[in-house]
Structure formats: structure tokens, C-alpha cells
N, C-alpha and C positions, 0 to 999 in steps of 0.2 A: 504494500500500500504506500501510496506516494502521497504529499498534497504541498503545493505551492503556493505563497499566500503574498501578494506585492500592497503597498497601501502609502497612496500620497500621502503624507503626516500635515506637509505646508509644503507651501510654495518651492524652498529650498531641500526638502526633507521629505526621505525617503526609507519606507519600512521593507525588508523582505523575509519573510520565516519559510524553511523546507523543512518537512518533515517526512522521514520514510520509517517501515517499519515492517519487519519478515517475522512469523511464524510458522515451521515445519516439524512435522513427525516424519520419519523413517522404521517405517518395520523392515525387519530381513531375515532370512534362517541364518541360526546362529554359525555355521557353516560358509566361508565363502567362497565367489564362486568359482575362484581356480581349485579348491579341494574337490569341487563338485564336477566339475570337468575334469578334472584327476582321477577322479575313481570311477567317473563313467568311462572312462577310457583304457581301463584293468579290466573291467566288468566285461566277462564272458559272455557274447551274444548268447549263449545257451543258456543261462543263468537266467531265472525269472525272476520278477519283482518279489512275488508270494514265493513262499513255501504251497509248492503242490498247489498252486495258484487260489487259494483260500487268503481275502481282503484282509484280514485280520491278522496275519500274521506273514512279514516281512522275512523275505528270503536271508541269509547271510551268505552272500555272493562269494564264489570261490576265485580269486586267491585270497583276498585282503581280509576276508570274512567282514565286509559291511556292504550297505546298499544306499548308494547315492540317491536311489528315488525315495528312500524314506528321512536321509541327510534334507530334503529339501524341505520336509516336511517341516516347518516350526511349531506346531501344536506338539509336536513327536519331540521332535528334539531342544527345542527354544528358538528363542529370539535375540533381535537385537534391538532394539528400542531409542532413538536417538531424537533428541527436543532439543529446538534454537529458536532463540528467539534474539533479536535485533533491531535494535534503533538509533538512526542516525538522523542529528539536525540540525539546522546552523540558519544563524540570524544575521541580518545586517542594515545597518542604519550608514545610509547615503547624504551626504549635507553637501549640496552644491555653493562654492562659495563664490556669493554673486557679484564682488569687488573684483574678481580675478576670476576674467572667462577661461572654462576649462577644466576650471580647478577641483577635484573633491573630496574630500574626505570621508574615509571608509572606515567604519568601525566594524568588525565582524569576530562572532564569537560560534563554538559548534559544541556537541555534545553528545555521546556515541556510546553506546552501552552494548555489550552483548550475554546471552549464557545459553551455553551450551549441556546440555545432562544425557549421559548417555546410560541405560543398562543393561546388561548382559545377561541372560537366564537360561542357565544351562542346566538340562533335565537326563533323567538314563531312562535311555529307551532297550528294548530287548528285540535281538532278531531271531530267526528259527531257520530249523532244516527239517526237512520232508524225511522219513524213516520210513521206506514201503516196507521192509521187510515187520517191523511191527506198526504199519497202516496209523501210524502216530506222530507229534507235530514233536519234536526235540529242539530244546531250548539251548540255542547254540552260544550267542554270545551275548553280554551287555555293555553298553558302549554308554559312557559320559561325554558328550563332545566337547572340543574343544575349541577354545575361544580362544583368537589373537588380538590384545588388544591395541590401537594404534595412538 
């Protein structure tokens, strides 16, 4: 948001205020995304998402034993959560002085604040592997992800 404000004061005199001001959120899986292209790119075409293709439960992809499509997940695995907020604004008082064409003087003052808060919420998620020979879902590994922070 932006807003411009100019205002004859007199004759000689001159007012100007700017004021701007940003506020954003950032979600993201905690995960970023060269990890995530990193380990699609291990990941076995053969290798399925699911265990024995049942929605509930996430393959543990062979070699690495993890699964990028559930890495992307943030409900599964967390988030990143990042809040800004910013304000920048500068004032200025113009005095044309009318003895000497040309002349003016400029008083100018500004004022700029920011805050940034970011956080991290890192969760363990669990993957599985299919067992046909006992027709059963085995609880292969748990993974805490990990976070880099910058």
C-alpha cells in the first residue's frame, strides 16, 4: 500500500508526506525444494507413492528409504511460516524563498521500521513397506525432518 499526500501550506510553503506499507505471510513444507528434487530424482520409477498403493500409508522409497511426495506434504511433515511486515515514510516541507529566484529550502525527515518473525514446525511422520508374504502394512521408518535455517 502506497499513499502520496502534497499540500500548499502558503504561498511560499510547501507540504509533502509518502507513506508505504507491506504485509506478507509465507507458508512452505518444511523441506526445501532442492531436497525435494533431490530425492525425486533417487526415487525409483518403480517405487510407488503408497505402500501397496493404500492412501494412508506412504511408501518408504528404496534407496534412501523416504518419499518426497509425502516430504511435500506440510500437514505431514510441517511448515515454515514467515510474517513481514514494513513501513517506510518521509516528509518534506519546501519554502520557496521569494527575495532570491530559484532559491529553496528543503527540510526533509523519513522513518522506516520493519519485523520480520519466522517459524519452523517440525513434526515425525512415519513411512511403511508392503509385506505380501504376510498380506501386512510394516512400519519401516520415522523421519523428523529437517530444517535449515537461513
Amino acid at each position: 500500500m502506497r499513499s502520496n499526500f502534497t499540500a500548499q501550506l502558503s504561498k511560499y510553503l510547501k507540504a509533502e508526506v509518502n507513506v508505504s506499507g507491506r504485509y506478507d505471510v509465507t507458508n512452505a513444507p518444511i523441506q526445501g525444494v532442492f531436497d525435494l528434487l533431490f530425492k525425486s530424482t533417487l526415487m525409483r520409477p518403480t517405487s510407488g507413492v503408497y505402500a501397496n498403493n493404500n492412501s494412508e500409508y506412504y511408501n518408504a522409497a528404496y534407496p534412501f528409504l523416504d518419499n518426497p511426495v509425502a516430504a511435500m506434504n506440510g500437514d505431514l511433515t510441517g511448515m515454515n511460516t514467515s510474517r513481514g511486515r514494513s513501513l517506510q515514510s518521509t516528509a518534506t516541507l519546501t519554502y520557496d524563498v521569494p527575495w532570491v529566484k530559484g532559491l529553496k529550502a528543503k527540510l526533509m525527515t523519513s522513518y522506516d521500521a520493519s519485523d520480520n518473525r519466522t517459524s519452523h514446525e517440525r513434526k515425525l511422520y512415519q513411512l511403511y513397506s508392503y509385506n505380501s508374504q504376510m498380506d501386512r502394512m510394516m512400519y519401516q521408518r520415522q523421519l523428523m525432518t529437517r530444517a535449515v535455517c537461513m
